[in-house]
ZABA-163493 format. One record per residue (C-alpha): residue number from 1; x, z, y. Coordinates in pm, whole numbers. Each point is the difference from the previous one (the first is absolute). Layout:
<sites>
 pos     c1     c3     c2
 NUM      X      Z      Y
...
</sites>
This chain:
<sites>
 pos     c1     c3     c2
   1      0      0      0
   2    293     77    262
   3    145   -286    -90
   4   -332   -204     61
   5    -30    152    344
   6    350    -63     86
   7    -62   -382    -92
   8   -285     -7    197
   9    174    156    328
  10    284   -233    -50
  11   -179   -334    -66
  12   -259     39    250
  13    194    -10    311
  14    145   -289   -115
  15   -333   -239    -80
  16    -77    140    371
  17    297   -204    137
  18    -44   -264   -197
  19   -394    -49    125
  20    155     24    358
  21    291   -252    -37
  22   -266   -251   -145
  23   -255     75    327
  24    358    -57    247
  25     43   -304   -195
  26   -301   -134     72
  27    -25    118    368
  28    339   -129     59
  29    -87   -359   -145
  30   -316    -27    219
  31    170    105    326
  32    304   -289    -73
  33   -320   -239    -94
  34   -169     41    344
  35    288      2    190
  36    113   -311   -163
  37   -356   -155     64
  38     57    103    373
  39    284   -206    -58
  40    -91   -284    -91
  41   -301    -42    219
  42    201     19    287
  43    204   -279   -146
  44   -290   -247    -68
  45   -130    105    362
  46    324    -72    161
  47     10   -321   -200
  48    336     96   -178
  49   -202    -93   -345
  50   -359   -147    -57
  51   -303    206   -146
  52    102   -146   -397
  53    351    128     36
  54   -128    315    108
  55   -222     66   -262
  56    241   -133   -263
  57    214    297    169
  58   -286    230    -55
  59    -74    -86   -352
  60    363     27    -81
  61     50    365    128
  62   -343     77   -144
  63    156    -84   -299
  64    318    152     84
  65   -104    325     90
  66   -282    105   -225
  67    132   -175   -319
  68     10    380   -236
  69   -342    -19    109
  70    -77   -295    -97
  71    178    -35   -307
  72   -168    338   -111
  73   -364   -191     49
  74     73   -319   -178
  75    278    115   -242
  76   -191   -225   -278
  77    -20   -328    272
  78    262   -278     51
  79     92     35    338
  80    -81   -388     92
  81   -400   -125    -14
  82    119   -128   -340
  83   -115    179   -344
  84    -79    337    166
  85   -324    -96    231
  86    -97   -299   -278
  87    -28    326   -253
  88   -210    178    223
  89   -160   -259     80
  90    -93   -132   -336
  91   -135    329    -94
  92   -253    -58    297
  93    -76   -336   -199
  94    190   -189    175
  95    234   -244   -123
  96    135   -242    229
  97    109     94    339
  98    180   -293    124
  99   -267   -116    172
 100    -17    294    180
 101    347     13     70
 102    -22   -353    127
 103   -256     46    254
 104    182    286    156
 105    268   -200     21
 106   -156   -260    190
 107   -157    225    260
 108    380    137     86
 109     68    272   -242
 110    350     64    -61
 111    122    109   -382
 112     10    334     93
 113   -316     54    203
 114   -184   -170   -304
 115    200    222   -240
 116   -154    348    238
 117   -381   -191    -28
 118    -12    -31   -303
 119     65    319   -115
 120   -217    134    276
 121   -278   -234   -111
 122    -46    191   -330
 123   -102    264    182
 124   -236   -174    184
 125   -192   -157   -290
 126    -31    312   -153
 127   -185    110    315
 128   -196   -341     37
 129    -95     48   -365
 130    -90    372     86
 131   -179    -53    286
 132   -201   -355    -42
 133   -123   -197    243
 134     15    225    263
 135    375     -8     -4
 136    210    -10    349
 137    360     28      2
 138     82    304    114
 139    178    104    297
 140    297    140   -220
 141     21   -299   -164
 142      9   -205    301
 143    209    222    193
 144    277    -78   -325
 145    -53   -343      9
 146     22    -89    321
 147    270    325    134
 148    218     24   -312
 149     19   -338   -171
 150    -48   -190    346
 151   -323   -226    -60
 152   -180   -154    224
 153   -402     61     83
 154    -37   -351   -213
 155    224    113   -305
 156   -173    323    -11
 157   -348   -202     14
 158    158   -209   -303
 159     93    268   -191
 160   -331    196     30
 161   -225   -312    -92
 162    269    -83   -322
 163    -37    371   -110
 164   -408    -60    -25
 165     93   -295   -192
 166    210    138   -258
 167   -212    356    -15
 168   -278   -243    -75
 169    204   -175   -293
 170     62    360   -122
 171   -308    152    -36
</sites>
């Protein structure tokens, strides 16, 4: 039993600092992600580099700075729109997303932006299939689209309308 309690007064301290170096982390990656998105706005305002550069930028320090994160929450998923989002997607009954992925790509998408919607737009047919008809994308949803990945109003409309389609395949 002393020997219990002495395990217990020894450990415990130290899962405490672990649970606060992980919450620093964290902070710490956020503040370096705004001020780098301070950054870069500036630079696209000032006209050092133009609106797809910056949110190339973005996407890449996204990327950069939250990739534990990440790889934590798709540890099973390739890290490209290849096999990874097909699985999930075939599980949803549905099997071929090039067509999809084309159509993105002709209203601008980059690789990378597509490779953020996609995954994002698993959520959103499980919330169009959830909610029906009366669906509306949400404004967390939008706020991601448009904020973090860098859509336009357009894309975003896109997106929603190809998400009904597919939830609608999937039932």
């Amino acid at each position: 039993m002393k020997n219990f309690i002495l395990t217990v007064i020894l450990c415990f301290p130290l899962v405490l600092i672990a649970q606060e170096s992980s919450d620093r982390n964290r902070a710490d990656a956020r503040s370096r992600y705004e001020k780098i998105r301070q950054y870069t706005a500036a630079a696209v305002e000032r006209g050092d580099i133009t609106e797809e550069e910056g949110r190339e930028r973005m996407l890449a320090a996204r990327k950069r700075l939250f990739k534990d994160r990440n790889r934590r929450r798709n540890d099973d998923q390739v890290s490209d729109t290849g096999s990874g989002i097909d699985e999930h997607y075939a599980r949803l009954g549905i099997s071929d997303m090039s067509r999809v992925k084309n159509l993105f790509k002709e209203n601008g998408m980059t690789e990378s932006q597509m490779d953020l919607v996609l995954r994002m737009m698993i959520r959103v047919i499980h919330t169009v299939n959830t909610e029906g008809d009366e669906f509306q994308l949400g404004k967390r949803f939008t706020h991601y689209f448009e904020n973090d990945v860098g859509l336009t109003g357009e894309q975003v409309q896109l997106v929603e309308r190809v998400s009904k389609r597919l939830a609608g395949r999937s039932r």
